[in-house]
RODO-2510 file (C-alpha; in nm, 4 decimals, decimal comma):
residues 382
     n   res          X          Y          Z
     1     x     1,8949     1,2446    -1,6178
     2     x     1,6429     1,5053    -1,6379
     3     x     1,7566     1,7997    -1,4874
     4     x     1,4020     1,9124    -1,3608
     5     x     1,3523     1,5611    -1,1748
     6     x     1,7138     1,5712    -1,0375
     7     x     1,6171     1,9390    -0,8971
     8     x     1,2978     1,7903    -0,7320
     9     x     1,4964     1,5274    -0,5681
    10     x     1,7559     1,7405    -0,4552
    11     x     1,4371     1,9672    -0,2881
    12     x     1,3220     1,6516    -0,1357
    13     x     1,6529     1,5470     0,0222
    14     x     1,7277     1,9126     0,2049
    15     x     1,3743     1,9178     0,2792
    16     x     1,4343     1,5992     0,4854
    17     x     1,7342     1,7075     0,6021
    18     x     1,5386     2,0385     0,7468
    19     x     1,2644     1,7856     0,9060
    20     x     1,5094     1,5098     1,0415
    21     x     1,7275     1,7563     1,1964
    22     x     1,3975     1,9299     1,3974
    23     x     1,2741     1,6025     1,4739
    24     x     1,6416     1,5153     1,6434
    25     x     1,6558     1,8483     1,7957
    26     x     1,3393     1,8001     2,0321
    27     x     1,4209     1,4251     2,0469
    28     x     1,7098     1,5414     2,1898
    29     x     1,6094     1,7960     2,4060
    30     x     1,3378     1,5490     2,5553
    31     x     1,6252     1,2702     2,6199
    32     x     1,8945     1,6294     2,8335
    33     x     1,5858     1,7055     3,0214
    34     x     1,5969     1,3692     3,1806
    35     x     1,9964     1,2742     3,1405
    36     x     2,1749     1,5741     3,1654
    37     x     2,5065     1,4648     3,0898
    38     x     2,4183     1,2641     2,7236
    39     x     2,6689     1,3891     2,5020
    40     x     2,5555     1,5276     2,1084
    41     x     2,8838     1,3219     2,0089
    42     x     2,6961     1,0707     2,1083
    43     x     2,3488     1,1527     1,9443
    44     x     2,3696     1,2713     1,6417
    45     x     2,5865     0,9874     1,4419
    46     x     2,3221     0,7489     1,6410
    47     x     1,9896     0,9949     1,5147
    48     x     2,1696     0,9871     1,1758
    49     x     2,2205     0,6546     1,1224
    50     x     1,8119     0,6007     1,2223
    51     x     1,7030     0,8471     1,0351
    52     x     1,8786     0,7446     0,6799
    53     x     1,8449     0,3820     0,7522
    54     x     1,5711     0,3042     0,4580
    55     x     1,7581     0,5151     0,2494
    56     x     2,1088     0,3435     0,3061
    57     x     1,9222     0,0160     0,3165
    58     x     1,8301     0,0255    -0,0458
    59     x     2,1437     0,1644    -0,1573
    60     x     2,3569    -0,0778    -0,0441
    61     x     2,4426    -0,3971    -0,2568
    62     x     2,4347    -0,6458     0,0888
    63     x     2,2041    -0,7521     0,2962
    64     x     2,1303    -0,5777     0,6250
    65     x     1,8058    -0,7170     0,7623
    66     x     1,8206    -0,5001     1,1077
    67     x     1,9201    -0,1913     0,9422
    68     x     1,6098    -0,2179     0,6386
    69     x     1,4042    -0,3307     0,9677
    70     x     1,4574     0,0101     1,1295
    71     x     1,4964     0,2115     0,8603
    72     x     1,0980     0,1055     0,7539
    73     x     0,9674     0,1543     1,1123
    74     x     1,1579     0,5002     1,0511
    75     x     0,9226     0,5789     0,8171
    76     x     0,6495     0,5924     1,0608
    77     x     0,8122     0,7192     1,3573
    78     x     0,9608     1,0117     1,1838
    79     x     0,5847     1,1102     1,0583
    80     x     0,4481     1,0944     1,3986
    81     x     0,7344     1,2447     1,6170
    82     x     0,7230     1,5089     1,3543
    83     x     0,3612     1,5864     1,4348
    84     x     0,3310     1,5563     1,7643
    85     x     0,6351     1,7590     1,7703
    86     x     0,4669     2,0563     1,6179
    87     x     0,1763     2,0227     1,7976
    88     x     0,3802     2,0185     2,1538
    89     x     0,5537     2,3649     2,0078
    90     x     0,2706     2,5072     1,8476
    91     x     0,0793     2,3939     2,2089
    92     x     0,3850     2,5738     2,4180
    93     x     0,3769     2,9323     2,2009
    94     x    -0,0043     2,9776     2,2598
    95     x     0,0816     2,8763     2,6218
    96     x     0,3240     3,1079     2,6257
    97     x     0,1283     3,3625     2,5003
    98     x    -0,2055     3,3465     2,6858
    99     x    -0,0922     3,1549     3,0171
   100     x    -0,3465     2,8772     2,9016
   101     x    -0,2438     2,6539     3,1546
   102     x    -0,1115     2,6516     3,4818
   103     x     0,2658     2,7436     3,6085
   104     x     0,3491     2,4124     3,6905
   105     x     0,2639     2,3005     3,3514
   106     x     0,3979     2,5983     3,1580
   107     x     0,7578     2,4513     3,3269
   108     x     0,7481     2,1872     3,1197
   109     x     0,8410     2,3730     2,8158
   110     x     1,0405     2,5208     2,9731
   111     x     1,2809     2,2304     3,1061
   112     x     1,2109     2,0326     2,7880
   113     x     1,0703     1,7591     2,9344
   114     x     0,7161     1,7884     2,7699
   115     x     0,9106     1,6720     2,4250
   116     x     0,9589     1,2998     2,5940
   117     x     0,4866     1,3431     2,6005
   118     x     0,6105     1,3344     2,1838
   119     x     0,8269     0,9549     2,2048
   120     x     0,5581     0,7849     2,4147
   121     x     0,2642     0,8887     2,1787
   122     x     0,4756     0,7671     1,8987
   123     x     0,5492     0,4248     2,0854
   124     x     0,2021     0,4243     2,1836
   125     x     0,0661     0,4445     1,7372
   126     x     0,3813     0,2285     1,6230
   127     x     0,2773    -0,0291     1,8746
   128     x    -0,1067     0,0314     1,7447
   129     x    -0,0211     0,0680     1,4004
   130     x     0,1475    -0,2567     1,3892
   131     x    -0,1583    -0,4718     1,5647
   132     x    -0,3378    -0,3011     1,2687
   133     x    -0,1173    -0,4274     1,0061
   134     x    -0,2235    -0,7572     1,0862
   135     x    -0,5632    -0,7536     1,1815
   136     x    -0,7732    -0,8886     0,8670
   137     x    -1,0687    -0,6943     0,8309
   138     x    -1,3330    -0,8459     0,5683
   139     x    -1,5468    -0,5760     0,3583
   140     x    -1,8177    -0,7161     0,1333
   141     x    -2,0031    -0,5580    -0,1165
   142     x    -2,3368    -0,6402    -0,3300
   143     x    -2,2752    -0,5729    -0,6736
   144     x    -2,5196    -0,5715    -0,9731
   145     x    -2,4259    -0,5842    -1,3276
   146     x    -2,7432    -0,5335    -1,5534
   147     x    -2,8167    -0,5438    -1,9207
   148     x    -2,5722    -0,8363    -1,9736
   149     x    -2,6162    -1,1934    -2,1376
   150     x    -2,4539    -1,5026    -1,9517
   151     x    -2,5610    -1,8356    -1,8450
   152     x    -2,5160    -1,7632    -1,4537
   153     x    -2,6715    -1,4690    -1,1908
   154     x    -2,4417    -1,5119    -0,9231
   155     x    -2,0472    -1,5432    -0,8979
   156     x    -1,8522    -1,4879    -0,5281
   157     x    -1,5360    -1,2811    -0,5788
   158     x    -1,2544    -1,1971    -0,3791
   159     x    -1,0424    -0,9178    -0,4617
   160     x    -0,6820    -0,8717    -0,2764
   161     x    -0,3590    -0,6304    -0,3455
   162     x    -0,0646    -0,5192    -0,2664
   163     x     0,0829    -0,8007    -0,0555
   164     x     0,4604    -0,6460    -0,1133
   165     x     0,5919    -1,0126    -0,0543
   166     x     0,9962    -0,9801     0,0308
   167     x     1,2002    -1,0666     0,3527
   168     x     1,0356    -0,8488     0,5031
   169     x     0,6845    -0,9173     0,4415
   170     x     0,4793    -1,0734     0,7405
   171     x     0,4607    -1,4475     0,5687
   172     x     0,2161    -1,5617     0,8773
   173     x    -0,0090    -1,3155     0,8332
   174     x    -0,0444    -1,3886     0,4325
   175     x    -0,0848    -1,7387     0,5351
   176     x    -0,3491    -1,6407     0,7766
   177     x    -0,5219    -1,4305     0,5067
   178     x    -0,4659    -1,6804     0,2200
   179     x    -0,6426    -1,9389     0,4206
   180     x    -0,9203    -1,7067     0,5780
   181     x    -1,0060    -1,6392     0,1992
   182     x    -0,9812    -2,0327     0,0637
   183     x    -1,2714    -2,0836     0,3355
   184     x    -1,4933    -1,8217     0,1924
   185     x    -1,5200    -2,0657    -0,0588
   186     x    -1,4915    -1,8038    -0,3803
   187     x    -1,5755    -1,8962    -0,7302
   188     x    -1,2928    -1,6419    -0,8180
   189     x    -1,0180    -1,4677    -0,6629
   190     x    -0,8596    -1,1776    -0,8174
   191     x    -0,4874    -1,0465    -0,7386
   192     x    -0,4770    -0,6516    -0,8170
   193     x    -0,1125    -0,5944    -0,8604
   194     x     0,1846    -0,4820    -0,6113
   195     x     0,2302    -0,8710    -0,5092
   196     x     0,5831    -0,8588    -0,4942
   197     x     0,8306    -0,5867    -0,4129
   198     x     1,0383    -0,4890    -0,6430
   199     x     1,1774    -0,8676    -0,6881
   200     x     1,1473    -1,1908    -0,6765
   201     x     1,3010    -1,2911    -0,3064
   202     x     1,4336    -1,6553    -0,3425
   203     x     1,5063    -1,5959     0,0429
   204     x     1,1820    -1,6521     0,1248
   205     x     1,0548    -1,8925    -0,1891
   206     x     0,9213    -2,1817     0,0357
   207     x     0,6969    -1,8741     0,2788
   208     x     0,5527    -1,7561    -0,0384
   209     x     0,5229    -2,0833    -0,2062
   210     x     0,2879    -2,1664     0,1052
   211     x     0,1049    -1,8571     0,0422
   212     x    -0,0487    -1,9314    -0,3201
   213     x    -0,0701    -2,3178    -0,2914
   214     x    -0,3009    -2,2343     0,0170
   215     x    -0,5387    -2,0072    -0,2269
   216     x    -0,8240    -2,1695    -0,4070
   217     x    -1,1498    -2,0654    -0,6004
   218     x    -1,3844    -2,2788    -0,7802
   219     x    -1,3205    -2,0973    -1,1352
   220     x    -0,9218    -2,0272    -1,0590
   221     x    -0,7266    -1,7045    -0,9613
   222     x    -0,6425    -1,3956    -1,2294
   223     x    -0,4020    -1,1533    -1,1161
   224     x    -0,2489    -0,7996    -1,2922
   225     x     0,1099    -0,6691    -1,2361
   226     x     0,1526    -0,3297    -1,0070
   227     x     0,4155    -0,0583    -1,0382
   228     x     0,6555    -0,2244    -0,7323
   229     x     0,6727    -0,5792    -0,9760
   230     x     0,8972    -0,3653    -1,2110
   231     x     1,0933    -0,1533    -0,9971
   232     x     1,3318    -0,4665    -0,9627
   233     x     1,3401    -0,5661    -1,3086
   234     x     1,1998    -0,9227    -1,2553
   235     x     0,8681    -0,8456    -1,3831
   236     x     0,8652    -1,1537    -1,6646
   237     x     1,0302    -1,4099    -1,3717
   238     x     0,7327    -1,2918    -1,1466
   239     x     0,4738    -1,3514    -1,4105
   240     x     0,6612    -1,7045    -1,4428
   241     x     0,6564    -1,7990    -1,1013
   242     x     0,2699    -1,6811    -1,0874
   243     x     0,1794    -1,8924    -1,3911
   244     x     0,3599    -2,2046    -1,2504
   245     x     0,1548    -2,1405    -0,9428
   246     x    -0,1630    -2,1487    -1,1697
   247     x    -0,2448    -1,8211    -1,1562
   248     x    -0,3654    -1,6432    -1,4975
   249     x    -0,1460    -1,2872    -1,5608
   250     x    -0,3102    -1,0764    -1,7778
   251     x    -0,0680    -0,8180    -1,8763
   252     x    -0,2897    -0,5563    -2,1323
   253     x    -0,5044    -0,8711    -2,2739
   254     x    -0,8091    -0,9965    -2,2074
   255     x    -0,9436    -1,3678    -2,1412
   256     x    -1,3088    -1,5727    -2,1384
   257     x    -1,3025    -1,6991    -1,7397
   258     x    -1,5986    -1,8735    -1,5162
   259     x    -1,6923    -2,1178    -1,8196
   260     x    -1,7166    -1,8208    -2,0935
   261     x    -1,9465    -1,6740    -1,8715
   262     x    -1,6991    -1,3095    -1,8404
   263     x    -1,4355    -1,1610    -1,9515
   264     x    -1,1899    -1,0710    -1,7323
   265     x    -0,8992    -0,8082    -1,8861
   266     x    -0,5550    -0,7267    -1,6874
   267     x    -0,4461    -0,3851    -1,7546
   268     x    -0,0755    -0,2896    -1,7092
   269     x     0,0332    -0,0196    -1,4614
   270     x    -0,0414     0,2844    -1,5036
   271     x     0,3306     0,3818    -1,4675
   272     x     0,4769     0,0833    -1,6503
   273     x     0,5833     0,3023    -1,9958
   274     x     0,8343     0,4757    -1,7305
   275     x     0,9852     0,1311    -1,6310
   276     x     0,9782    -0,1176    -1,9269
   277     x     1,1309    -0,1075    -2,3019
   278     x     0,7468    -0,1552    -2,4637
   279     x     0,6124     0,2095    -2,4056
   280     x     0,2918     0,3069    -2,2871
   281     x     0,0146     0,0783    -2,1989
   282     x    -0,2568    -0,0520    -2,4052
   283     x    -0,5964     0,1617    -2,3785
   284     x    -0,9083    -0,0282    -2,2517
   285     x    -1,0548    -0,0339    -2,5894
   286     x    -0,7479    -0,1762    -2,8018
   287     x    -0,7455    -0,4396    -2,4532
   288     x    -1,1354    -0,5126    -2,5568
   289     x    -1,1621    -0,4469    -2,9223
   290     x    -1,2462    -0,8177    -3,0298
   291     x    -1,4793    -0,8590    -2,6955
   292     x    -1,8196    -0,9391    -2,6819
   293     x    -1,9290    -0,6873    -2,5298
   294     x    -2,3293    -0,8672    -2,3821
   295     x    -2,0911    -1,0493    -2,1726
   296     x    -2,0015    -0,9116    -1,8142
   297     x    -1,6260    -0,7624    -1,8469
   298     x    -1,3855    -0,7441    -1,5165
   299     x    -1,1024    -0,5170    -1,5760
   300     x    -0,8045    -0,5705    -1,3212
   301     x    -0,6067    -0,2285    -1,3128
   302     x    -0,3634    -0,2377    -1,0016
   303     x    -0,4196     0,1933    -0,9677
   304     x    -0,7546     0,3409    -0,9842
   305     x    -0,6558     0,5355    -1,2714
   306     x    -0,8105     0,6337    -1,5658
   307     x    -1,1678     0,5380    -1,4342
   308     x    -1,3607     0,7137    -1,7104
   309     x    -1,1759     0,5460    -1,9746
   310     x    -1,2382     0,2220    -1,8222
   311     x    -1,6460     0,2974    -1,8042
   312     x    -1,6810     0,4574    -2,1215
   313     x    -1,5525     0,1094    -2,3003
   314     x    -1,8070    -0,0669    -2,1515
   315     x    -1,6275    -0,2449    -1,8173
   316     x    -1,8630    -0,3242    -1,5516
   317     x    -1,6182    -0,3605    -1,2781
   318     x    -1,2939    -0,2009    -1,2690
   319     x    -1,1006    -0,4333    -0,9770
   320     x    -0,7998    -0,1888    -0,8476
   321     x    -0,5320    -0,1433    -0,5018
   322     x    -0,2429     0,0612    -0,4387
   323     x    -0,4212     0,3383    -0,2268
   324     x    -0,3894     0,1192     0,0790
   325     x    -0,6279     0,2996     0,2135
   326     x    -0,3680     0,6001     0,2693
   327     x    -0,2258     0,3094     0,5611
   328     x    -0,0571     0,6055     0,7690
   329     x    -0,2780     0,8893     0,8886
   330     x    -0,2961     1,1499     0,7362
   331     x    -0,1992     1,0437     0,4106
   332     x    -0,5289     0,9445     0,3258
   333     x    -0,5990     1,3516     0,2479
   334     x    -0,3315     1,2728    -0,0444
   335     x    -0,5196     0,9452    -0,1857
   336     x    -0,8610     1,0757    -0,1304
   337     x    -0,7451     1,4112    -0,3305
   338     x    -0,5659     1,1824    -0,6049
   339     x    -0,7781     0,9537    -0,6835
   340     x    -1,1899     0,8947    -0,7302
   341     x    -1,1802     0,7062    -0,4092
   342     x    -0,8656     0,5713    -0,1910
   343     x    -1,0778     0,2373    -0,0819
   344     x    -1,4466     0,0664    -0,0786
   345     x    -1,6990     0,0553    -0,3887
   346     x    -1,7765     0,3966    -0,5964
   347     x    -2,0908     0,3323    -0,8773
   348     x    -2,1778     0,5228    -1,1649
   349     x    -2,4732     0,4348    -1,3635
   350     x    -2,4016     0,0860    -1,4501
   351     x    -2,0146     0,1064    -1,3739
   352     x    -1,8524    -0,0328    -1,0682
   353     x    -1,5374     0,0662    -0,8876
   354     x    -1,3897    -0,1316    -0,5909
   355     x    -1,0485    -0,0103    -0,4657
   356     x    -0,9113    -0,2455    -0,1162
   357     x    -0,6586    -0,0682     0,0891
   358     x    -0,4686    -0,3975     0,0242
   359     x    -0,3244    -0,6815     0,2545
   360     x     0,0499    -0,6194     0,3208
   361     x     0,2230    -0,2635     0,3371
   362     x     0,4745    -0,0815     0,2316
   363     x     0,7510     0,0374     0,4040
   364     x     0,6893     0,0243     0,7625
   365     x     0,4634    -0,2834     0,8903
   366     x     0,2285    -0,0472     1,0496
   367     x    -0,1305     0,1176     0,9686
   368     x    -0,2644     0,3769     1,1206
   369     x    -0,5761     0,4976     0,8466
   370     x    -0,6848     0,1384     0,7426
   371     x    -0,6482    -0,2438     0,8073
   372     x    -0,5108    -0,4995     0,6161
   373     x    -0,8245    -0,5752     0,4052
   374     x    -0,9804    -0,8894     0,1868
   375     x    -1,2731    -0,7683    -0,0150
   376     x    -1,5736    -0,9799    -0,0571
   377     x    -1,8031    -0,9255    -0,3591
   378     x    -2,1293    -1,1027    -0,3708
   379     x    -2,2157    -1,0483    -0,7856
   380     x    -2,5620    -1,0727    -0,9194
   381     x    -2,5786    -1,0262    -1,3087
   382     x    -2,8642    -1,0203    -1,5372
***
């Protein structure tokens, strides 16, 4: 193993250690200024138990749907107590310090209790959060392409991500979306990686079966793998189990779609030379090299990565996900600093970018920066 990535790791692990135990600390605090007598002995094994729940959950070799459960709402609830945490102490030292507010008040630092204001907001967002994970929100987009050659001017796309199907995916909501986007009526769907997480869950085959036999477009569905459908090794049984479904996996190659009208190329992750035994990816222009380029060309690559590669071998719509819109605030300062945009459609000259913020999540079921999103893209080429 390398020795600089096992150092980082180790960082990362105390550094969560440091967080969870300040997080417990005032958690605690808020729960002796109301019940006195609760014992640490008590506490602590429970708070530790919460707080490494997602970790122990995907360490384990058996299946424990409660723990995985809590451990992924942990995610969340750890981010926001942390915050509001800080911003209670940080609130209580300038208190303290220029008698901001009045006695009364200023005893609530004092007795602790003001750290209970800290659970409640976080109840209050996880409950939010979670209403936002499955509210569909529809974004459409007017696209042109120009200076191309091809029998038709119009073509109705859809473009969804990152549905993270598993056990613990939320199947009705997929079915929802799946059949809110077969009544748009789309002459082409496109699937922009991160469909499954890590593996293909057999658990839930007939849920997800349901969910692609309910899609439909008029010129069929083309989808491109994401970094999560190789983290459980299962990448060539999930590009089986697509195909049988009907869907086209384009895995660095490129194929005529819509009559011969486009081309439509399927780039692999960006991280997939870390996880597979074929190396790096193909570039854009060994994925294109015996393409006609007059033709309008659709390039499916599941991160916005790369972007200038893509529009400097002549793609006219680069179709990407994996942002999800940063999906807890304020993560989105992280995506928007990492990548040309984290979500919507970015143009440059006569190159398009859309990037959704994706239909499932991942990790906890909850959004707090974006909704769970099905992009509409009315195309006009000429």
């Amino acid at each position: 193993m390398n020795i600089a990535f096992l150092a980082l790791g180790i960082l990362i692990l105390i550094a969560y250690l440091m967080l969870n135990f300040y997080v417990g600390l005032r958690s605690y605090h808020g729960l002796k200024a109301f019940f006195p007598s609760f014992p640490r002995v008590v506490f602590w094994p429970l708070f530790l138990v919460i707080a490494f729940s997602f970790i122990l959950g995907r360490m384990v070799s058996f299946e424990l749907p409660f723990f995985s459960s809590m451990g992924m709402y942990w995610i969340a609830a750890f981010l926001y107590l942390l915050m509001f945490y800080i911003l209670i102490d940080l609130a209580g030292l300038l208190n303290t310090h220029f008698k901001l507010l009045p006695e009364r008040w200023r005893q609530n630092w004092q007795n602790k209790k003001i750290y209970i204001l800290g659970v409640v907001l976080t109840a209050i967002v996880l409950v939010f959060g979670n209403w936002s994970s499955q509210t569909l929100q529809i974004s459409e987009y007017d696209l042109e392409i120009n200076n191309k050659t091809t029998d038709i001017t119009e073509l109705k796309a859809v473009l969804i991500a990152d549905l993270h199907l598993d056990s613990y995916a939320n199947i009705n909501h997929l079915e929802n979306a799946a059949q809110e986007i077969t009544s748009l009526n789309p002459d082409v769907i496109f699937l922009a990686g991160d469909i499954f997480e890590n593996y293909l869950d057999l658990n839930v085959i007939d849920q997800i079966d349901s969910i692609f036999d309910t899609l439909e477009a008029k010129h069929g569905i083309y989808a491109a793998l994401g970094n999560h459908e190789y983290y459980g090794g299962q990448d060539a049984q999930i590009i089986e189990y697509l195909e049988h479904k009907g869907i086209v996996v384009l895995v660095d190659e490129v194929t005529e779609a819509v009559d011969g009208n486009i081309y439509i190329a399927g780039r692999n992750d960006y991280g997939s030379g870390h996880m597979m035994e074929l190396g790096e990816r193909k570039s854009v222009e060994d994925i294109l090299r015996d393409v006609d380029h007059i033709k309008p060309i659709f390039l499916l690559d599941h991160q916005p990565q790369e972007v200038e590669e893509a529009s400097a071998a002549d793609v006219d719509l680069m179709l990407s996900g994996h942002t999800h819109g940063g999906q807890l605030f304020p993560i989105q300062i992280f995506t928007k600093a990492l990548f040309i945009i984290d979500r919507g459609h970015w143009l440059d000259d006569d190159f398009n970018l859309v990037v959704t913020t994706g239909l499932g999540t991942w990790g906890p079921p909850v959004r707090t920066n974006s909704k769970s999103e099905i992009v509409v893209m009315n195309i006009s080429m000429n």
